[in-house]
N, C-alpha and C positions, 0 to 999 in steps of 0.2 A: 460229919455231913458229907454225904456223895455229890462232888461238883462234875460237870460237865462242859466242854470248854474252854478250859485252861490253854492257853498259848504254847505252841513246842516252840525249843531250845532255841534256834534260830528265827521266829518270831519277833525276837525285842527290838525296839529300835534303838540305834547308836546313839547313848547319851550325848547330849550339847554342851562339849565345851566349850570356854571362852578365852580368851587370853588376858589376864586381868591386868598385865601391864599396857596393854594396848590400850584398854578401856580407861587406863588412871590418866593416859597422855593425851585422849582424842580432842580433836579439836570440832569435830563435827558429832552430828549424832547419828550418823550411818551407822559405825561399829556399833551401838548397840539396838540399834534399828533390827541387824543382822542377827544377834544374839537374842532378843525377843523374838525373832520371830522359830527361832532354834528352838527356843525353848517352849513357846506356844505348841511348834508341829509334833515338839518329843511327848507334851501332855495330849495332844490330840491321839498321837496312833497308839499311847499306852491305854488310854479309856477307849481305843477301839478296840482291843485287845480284852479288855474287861469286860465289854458290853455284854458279851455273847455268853457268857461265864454264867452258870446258874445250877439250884440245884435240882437232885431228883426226889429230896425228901418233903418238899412239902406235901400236904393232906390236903386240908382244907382248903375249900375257895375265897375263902378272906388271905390266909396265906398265899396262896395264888397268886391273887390279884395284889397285897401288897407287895408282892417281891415284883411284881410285872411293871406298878408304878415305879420301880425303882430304877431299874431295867432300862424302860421307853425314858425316862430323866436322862438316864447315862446316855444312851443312843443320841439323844439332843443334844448334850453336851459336844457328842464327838461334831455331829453334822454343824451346831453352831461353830463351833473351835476352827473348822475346813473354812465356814463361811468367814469367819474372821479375817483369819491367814490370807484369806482369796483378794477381799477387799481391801487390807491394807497392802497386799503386792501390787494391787492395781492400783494404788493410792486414793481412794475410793472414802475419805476421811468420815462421810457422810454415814454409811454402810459400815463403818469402822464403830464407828460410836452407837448404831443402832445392835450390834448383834453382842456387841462389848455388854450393852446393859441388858438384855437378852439373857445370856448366858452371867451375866453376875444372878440376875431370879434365882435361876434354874440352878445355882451352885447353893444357893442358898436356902433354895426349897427343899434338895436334898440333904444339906447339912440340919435342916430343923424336924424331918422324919426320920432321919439314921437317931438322933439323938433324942427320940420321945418315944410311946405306945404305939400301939395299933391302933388308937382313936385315931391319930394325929393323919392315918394314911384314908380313913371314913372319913373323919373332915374333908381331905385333900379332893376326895373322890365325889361329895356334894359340892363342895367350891365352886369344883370346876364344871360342874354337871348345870350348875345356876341358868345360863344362858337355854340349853335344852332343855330346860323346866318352863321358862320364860314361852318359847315357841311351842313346846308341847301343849301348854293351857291355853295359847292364842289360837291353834288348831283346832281344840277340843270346843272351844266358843265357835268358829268358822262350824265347824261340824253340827253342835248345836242349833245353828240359825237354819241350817239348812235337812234337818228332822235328821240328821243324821248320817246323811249322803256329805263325802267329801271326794275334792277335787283329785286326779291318780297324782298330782305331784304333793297334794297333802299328805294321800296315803304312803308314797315313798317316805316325804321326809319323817312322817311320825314315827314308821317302822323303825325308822335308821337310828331315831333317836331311845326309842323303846330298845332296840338292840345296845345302844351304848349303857342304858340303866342294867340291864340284866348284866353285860358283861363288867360293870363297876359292883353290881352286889347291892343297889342303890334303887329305892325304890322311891318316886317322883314326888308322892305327896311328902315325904323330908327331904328332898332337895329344897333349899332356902331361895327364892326369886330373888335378883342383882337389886340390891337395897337392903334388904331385910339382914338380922343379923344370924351370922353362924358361927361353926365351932373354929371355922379358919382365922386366924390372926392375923393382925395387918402385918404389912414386910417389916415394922419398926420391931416387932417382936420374933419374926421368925428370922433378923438379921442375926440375932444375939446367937443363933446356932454357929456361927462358924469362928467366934471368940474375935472378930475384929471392930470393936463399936465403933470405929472412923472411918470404916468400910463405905458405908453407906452414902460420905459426906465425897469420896473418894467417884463414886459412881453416881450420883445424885445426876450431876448434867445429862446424863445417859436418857433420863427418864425422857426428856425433850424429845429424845431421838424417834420413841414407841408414838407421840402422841404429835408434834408438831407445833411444839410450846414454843412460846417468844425466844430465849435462850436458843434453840436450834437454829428458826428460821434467822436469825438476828447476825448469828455464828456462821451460818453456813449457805444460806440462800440472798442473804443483801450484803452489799461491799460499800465502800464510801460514804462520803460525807452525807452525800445524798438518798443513801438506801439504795442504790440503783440495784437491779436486779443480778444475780451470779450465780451463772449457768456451769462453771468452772467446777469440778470434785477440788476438795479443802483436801490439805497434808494428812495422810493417818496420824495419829498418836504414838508414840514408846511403851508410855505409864501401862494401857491394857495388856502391850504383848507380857509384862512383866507380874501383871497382878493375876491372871487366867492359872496360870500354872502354880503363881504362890497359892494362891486362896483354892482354885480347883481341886490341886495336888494335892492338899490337907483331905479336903474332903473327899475325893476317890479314895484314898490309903485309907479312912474309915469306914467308906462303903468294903472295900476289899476285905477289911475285918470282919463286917457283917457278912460277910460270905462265909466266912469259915476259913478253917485252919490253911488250908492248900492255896486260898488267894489272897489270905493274908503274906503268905510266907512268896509268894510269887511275883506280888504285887506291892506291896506295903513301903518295904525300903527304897523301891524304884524312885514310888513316888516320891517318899520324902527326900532322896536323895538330887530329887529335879529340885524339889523348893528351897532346899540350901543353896544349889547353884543359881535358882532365878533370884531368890531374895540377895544372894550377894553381888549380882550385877545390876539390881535395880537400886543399891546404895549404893555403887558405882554411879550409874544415870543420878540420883538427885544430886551426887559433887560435880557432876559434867554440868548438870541446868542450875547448881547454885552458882558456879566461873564462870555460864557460856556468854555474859555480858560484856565478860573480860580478856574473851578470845579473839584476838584480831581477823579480818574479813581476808579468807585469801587473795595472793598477789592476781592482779588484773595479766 
């Protein structure tokens, strides 16, 4: 396979290390505050690195287009991963948890099309097409009442959505309307792609974050006894900067397989070679949070 894009020699970023005796003695959880977030930035600029990577042999425009779903995933992944990093330097706890469970989807949307057919990316591409199917028929009624005359910002948005149908391959009357059933799986089923079934239970609060469920605002917008209102950003989290690169890292080093030979052999050990050193400082972090009760409050 002819790839395009590969990273030169001096491209890679400097792996994140840690100092694992510092991390066995802390007494706060800055030092690994630090190391998450090392390890977040080292997964971000290697999947920026990948993004761009693609080949020149595909033919067809289903091939096209699934290799380009994979692609604009990866691209999200980097710009979520920035956005992460952003918000938890700014301590931003709020924005911390929204882009955390953002980017856990998006890890796992990829890991459930690297590891299925090509249905799996026609699925992906009526799923998401539901809501422009939705507006396309609410048009077509508007246009209807009116013998057939529509508004110019009708006409723009119909174009725009008729342009997204043609560049998915995806033709409107089988786009599924939001209700209706299709070939896309709930997330309970497309979690099991990335081989961690406790994953889910792991990022679950996150979900609050996308929609504004009791858990969030409860967490994060009311304080006291009294609910009173809390206008104040909440602490970031650790557990995300820890679990982005374990669970990402897995699945980009698969993506990078599906590339072919040259980003496998480019890319593949980097990665795993991040999720050995994050997965062994986030067993670090859970003996820091199972003693930190038993860590005395420093001297005044």
């Amino acid at each position: 396979m002819t790839l395009i894009g590969l990273p030169a020699q001096g491209d890679w970023p400097i792996p994140q290390l840690f100092d694992r005796r510092r991390l066995e003695l802390a007494q706060s959880n800055a030092p690994f505050q630090e190391a998450g977030l090392g390890f977040s930035t080292e997964f971000g600029e290697l999947t920026a690195l990948l993004a761009p990577v693609r080949s020149l042999d595909l033919v067809t425009p289903v091939e096209v287009r699934d290799a380009a779903i994979l692609r604009a995933l990866t691209v999200r992944i980097v710009k979520l991963t920035r956005a992460l990093i952003a918000s938890t330097m700014a301590g931003q706890g709020e924005l911390q948890a929204l882009f955390d469970r953002i980017l856990f989807e998006t890890v796992v949307d990829m890991g459930y099309l690297l590891r299925g057919s090509g249905d799996r990316y026609e699925a992906f591409a009526r799923h998401e097409l539901r809501h422009d199917r939705e507006l396309l028929d609410h048009l077509g009624r508007n246009r209807a009442l009116r013998n057939g005359d529509e508004l110019p910002m009708e006409q723009r948005t119909r174009e725009r959505i008729e342009a997204k149908l043609r560049l998915a391959g995806v033709h409107a009357p089988d786009v599924p309307l939001p209700g209706e059933p299709g070939d896309w799986p709930a997330f309970e089923e497309r979690l099991g792609s990335i081989g961690e079934p406790d994953a889910r239970a792991m990022h679950q609060l996150g979900a609050g974050s996308t929609h504004g469920l009791w858990h969030e605002i409860a967490t994060y917008h009311l304080e006291g006894d009294d609910l009173e209102a809390k206008l104040s950003w909440s602490r970031p989290l650790t557990q995300p900067l820890f679990a982005l690169p374990i669970q990402g890292g897995r699945i980009m080093a698969a993506y990078a397989t599906h590339l072919g030979a040259e980003a496998k052999e480019a890319f593949r050990d980097r990665y795993l070679d991040l999720v050995r050193r994050a997965n062994g400082a986030d067993l670090l972090h859970e003996d820091y949070m199972a003693r930190a009760d038993l860590i005395p409050p420093p001297e005044a």
